[in-house]
N, C-alpha and C positions, 0 to 999 in steps of 0.2 A: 895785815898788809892792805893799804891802800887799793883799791881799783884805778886804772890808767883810762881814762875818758878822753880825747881826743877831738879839740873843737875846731872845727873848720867854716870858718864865718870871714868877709871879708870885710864887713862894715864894724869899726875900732869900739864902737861902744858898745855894742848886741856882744860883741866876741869877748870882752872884759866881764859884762856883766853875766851872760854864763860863767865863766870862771870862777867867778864871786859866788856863784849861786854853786857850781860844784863842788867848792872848798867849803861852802856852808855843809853840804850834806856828806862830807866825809871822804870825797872822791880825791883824785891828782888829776888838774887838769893839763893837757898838752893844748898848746894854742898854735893854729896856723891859720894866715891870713891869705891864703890860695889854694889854688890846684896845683900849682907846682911844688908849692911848701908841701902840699900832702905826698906827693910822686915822689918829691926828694927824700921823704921819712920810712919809705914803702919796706925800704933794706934794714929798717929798724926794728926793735923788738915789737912784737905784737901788742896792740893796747887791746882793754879787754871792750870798749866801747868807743864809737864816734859819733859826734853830733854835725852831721853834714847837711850844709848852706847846697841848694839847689841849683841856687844863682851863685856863681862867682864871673869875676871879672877877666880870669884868665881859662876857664871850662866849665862845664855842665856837670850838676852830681850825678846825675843819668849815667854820664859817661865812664863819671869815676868810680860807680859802686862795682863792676865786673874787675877793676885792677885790683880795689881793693880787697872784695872777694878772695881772687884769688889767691894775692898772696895772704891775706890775713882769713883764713878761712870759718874761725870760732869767731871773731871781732864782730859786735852787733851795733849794728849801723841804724841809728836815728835821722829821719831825714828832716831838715828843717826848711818848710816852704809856706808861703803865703797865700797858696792855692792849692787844697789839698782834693783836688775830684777824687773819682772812682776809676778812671784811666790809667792816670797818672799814680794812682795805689798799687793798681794792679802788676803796671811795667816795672813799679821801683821792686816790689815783694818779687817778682819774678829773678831780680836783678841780684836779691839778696837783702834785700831791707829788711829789720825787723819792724820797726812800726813808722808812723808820723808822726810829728810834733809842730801843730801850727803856730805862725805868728799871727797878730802877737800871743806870747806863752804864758802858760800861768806856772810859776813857780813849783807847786805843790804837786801839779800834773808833770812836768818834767821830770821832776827827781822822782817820780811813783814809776815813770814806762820806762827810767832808766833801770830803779831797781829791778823791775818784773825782765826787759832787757839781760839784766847780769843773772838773773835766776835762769831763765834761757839757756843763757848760752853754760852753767856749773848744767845744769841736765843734759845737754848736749855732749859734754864733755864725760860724764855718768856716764851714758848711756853709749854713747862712741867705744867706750870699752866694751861693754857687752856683744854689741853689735859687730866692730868691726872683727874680732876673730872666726866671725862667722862668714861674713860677707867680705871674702878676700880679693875678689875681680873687679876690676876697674871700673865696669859700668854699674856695680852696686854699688861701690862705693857714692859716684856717682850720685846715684837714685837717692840713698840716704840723704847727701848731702843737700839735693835738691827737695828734701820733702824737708830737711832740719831750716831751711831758709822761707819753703812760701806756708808752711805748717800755722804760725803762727798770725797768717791773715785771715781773712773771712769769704775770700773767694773760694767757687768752684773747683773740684779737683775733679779731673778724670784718669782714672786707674786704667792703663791697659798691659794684655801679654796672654800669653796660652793659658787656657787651664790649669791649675796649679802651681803659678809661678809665685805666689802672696801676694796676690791682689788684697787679699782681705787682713793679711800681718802687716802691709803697709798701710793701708785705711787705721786699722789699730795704733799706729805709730803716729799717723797725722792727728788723729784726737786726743794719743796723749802728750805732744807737744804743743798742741793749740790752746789758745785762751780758753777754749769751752773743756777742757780738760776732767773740769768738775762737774760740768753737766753729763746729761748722759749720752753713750754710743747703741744710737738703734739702727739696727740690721735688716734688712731686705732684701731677700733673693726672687728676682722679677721672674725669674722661669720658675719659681715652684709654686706658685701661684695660681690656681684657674682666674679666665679671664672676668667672668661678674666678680669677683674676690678681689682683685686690690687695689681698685678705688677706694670701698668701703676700709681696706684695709691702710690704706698710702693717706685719705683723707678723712676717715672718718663717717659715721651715720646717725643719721633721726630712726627713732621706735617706728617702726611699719614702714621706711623705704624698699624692704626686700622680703619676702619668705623669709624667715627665720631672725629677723632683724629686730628681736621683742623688745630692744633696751637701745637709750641712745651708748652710742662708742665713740671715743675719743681716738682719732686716726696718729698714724706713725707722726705724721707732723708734728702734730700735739704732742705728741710723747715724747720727743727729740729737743722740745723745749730748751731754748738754750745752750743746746748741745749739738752733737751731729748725727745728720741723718747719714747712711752707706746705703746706695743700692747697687745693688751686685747685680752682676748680667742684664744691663737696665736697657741693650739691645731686643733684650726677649718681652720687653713690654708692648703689651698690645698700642698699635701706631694711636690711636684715637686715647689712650691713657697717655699716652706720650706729650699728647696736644692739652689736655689738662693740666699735667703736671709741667709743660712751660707757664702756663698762665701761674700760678700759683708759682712759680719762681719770682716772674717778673711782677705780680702785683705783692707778695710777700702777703697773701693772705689765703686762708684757705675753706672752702666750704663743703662739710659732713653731706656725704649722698645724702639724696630727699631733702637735704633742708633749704631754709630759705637766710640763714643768719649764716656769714663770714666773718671768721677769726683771723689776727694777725700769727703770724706766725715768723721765730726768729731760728732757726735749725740753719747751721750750715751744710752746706751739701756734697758728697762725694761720691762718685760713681764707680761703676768701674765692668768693662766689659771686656770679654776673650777674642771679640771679634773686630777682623780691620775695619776702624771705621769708614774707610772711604767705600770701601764694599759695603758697609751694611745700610751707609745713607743710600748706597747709588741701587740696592736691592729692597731699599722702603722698610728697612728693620727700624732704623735710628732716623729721626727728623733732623735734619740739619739746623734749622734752627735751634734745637733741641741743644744737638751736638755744641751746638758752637756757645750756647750759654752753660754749660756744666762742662766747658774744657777750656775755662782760660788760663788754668793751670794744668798741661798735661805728663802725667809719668809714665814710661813706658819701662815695662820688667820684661827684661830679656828670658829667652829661654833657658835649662839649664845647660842645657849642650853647649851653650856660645856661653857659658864659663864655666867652665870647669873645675876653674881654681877654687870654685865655693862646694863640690860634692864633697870633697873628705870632712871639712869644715862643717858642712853641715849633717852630713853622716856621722862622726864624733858626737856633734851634740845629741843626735836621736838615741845613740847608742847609750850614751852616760843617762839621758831621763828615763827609757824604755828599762834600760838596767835596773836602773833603781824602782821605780816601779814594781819590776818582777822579781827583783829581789835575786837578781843573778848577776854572780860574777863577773861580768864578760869584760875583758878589760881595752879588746882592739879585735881588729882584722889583720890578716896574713897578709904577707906583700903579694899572691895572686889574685884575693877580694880585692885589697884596694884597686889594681890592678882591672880588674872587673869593671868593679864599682865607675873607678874615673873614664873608663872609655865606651860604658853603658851610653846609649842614647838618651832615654830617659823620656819617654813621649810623653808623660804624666806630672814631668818636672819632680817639684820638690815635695808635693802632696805622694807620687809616686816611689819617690825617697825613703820618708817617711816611712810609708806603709811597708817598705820593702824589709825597713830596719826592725820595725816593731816587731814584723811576724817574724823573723828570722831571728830575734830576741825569746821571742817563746816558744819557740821550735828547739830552741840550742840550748844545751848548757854547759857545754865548755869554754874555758877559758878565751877562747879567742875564736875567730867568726872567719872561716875557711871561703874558699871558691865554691866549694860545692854545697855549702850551706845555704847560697843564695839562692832564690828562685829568678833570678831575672836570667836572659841569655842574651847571647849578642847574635847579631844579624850575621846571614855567613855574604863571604863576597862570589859573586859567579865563580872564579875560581873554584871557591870550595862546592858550591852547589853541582858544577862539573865532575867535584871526584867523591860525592855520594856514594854507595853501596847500592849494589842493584836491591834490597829489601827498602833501603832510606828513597831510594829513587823513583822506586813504587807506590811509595805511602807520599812522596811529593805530590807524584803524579795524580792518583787520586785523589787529593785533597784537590789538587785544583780544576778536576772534572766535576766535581759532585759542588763545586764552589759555583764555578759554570752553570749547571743545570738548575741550581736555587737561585741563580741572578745575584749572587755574591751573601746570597741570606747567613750567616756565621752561625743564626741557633738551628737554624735547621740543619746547615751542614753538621754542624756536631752530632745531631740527632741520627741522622744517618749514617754517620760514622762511629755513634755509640761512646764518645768519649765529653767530657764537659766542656763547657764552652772556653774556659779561661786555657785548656789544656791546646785548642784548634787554634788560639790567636797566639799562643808559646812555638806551635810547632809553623805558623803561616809567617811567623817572626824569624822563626830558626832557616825555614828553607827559602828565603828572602822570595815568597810569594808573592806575586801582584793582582793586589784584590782592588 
């Protein structure tokens, strides 16, 4: 079957001779000589591609890729313009563009970013299966659909949301629908780092820049060759590495501590941090300038609390891999877990998830996964903290004297209280404490 390609040019002969040139390479082409011919087609079947004219006579493709979008939401959009900057890349990819294609065009180059285009969007389509049974709420859908659209540019990404919400599952998904696919995905966590360690580490060194520095090292830049670089929690980097690593953005070159020679360097970049940026610029974590060059694409992952429709979904999945893994039956949860499960807060998100399922997987080995099997609890409301047991109302009480007198310290309170630490933040959860 044919591929449906959809040309939108207004000038009679460019629009002919694409036509010509897509029937050479095997496509169906659709011809329209406007924006309203296109608007008029919108109600029609999906094509799997279009070759959209920037300039027309009756609208702007700027304006048309967000209609198109939306109703055709796999359709991969080529824009065709006589002035391709880095602005105007940016707005169209943010908009939904898969790539550019300048005039004048070369033949050979067209029908190559058409085919890579249609490979695109069959992966898209792959992978939409797998994903979306997982990710059932509207704002993930969402997010996907905005990383399957600018994924495949070479701009900046900035990842934000709470501690384990997949900052780092979505960084994984932007690299393997990007061009650099095949190059490699190198990782960096800016907080686990001492501060002399990740220059040498981020950029590289010369034999004798530091104590212990007996050989030159080829820095994460280097190593991301071609591919992409993630750094995670790129708030907790020290503000003065921060000011390096702009330069080294903006010259696209980078130089090894101690040395005196600079290498180009081609890594795309992706970041990704837990904290509001506008707090963290206006508290001197994050440079703004900083900010504002590694987020001209930004995605934000909600909590898991504000949806909810993705805990069973993704509690199933953990359950079926943990399963198998441990080689136990387990085949569901009771409707009181689920029941648990979905109205849990979940402070920790889907990393907290996760964990909860694993351990509760090799704790169990019955068939099915009860209320009481879980270790999470839920928070009680005043009410219920009101009708306590004078024994529960005691052991309140005290926890939150001795929480007092340590200046809210958790491991000391436990110490003095003789029980473990994970056991004082169950019960400071349970008796809706305020610490």
């Amino acid at each position: 079957m044919k591929h449906k390609v959809m040309v939108v040019e207004d000038t009679h002969e460019i629009r002919d001779l694409l036509c010509t040139i897509l029937k050479s390479g095997g496509f169906d082409p659709i011809p329209k000589c406007n924006a309203t011919e296109l608007k008029d087609s919108l109600a029609d079947a999906e094509p799997d591609a279009i070759l959209l004219d920037l300039t027309l006579p009756d609208g702007n493709g700027m304006e048309l890729l967000p209609l198109v979008k939306k109703q055709w939401p796999d359709t991969q959009v080529i824009v065709l313009t006589g002035k391709a900057d880095f602005d105007t890349a940016v707005e169209a990819t943010k908009l939904g563009a898969y790539s550019f294609q300048a005039k004048p065009f070369d033949t050979k180059t067209l029908l190559f970013n058409l085919e890579k285009a249609l490979e695109h969007r069959q992966i898209l389509l792959d992978r939409r299966e797998a994903i979306f049974p997982v990710f059932q709420s509207a704002s993930m859908k969402n997010v996907v659909r905005t990383v399957e659209r600018v994924a495949t540019s070479d701009v900046s990404i900035l990842i934000t949301g709470e501690s384990g919400t997949g900052k780092e599952v979505i960084a994984d998904l932007i690299h393997r629908l990007s061009k650099r696919s095949k190059g490699p995905l190198i990782k960096i966590k800016c907080a686990a780092l001492p501060r002399e360690l990740i220059e040498s580490e981020l950029f590289g060194s010369v034999k004798g820049a530091y104590t212990g520095a007996n050989a030159d090292r080829d820095g994460l830049f280097r190593l991301a060759e071609g591919g992409t670089l993630f750094l995670d929690e790129i708030s907790e980097m020290p503000i003065d590495t921060q000011s390096k690593l702009l330069r080294v953005l903006q010259e696209k070159e980078v130089r090894p501590v101690g040395g005196k020679v600079s290498f180009k360097t081609d890594c795309r970049i992706v970041a990704a941090t837990n904290r509001h940026t506008d707090l963290a610029i206006k508290e001197g974590k994050l440079r703004e300038d900083l900010f504002y060059r590694i987020s001209a694409i930004s995605v934000h992952l909600p909590p898991l609390r504000e949806r909810r429709e993705d805990i069973m979904p993704l509690a199933n999945t953990f359950l079926k891999r943990y399963a198998a893994q441990a080689d136990r039956n387990i085949t569901g949860f009771s409707p009181t877990a689920i029941e648990m499960l979905r109205t849990f807060d979940w402070p920790g998100n889907i990393r907290q998830l996760q964990n909860e399922i694993q351990r509760t997987v090799l704790m169990w080995e019955n068939s099915v996964i009860d209320v009481e099997d879980l270790s999470i609890t839920t928070v009680m409301s005043q009410s219920e903290v009101e009708d306590l047991t004078l024994m529960e109302a005691m052991e309140r009480n005290t926890i939150e004297r001795i929480l007092k007198e340590t200046g809210g310290n958790k491991l000391e309170t436990a110490k003095r209280l003789g029980i473990g630490r994970q056991t004082l933040y169950n019960k400071i959860k349970v008796y809706a404490i305020d610490t």
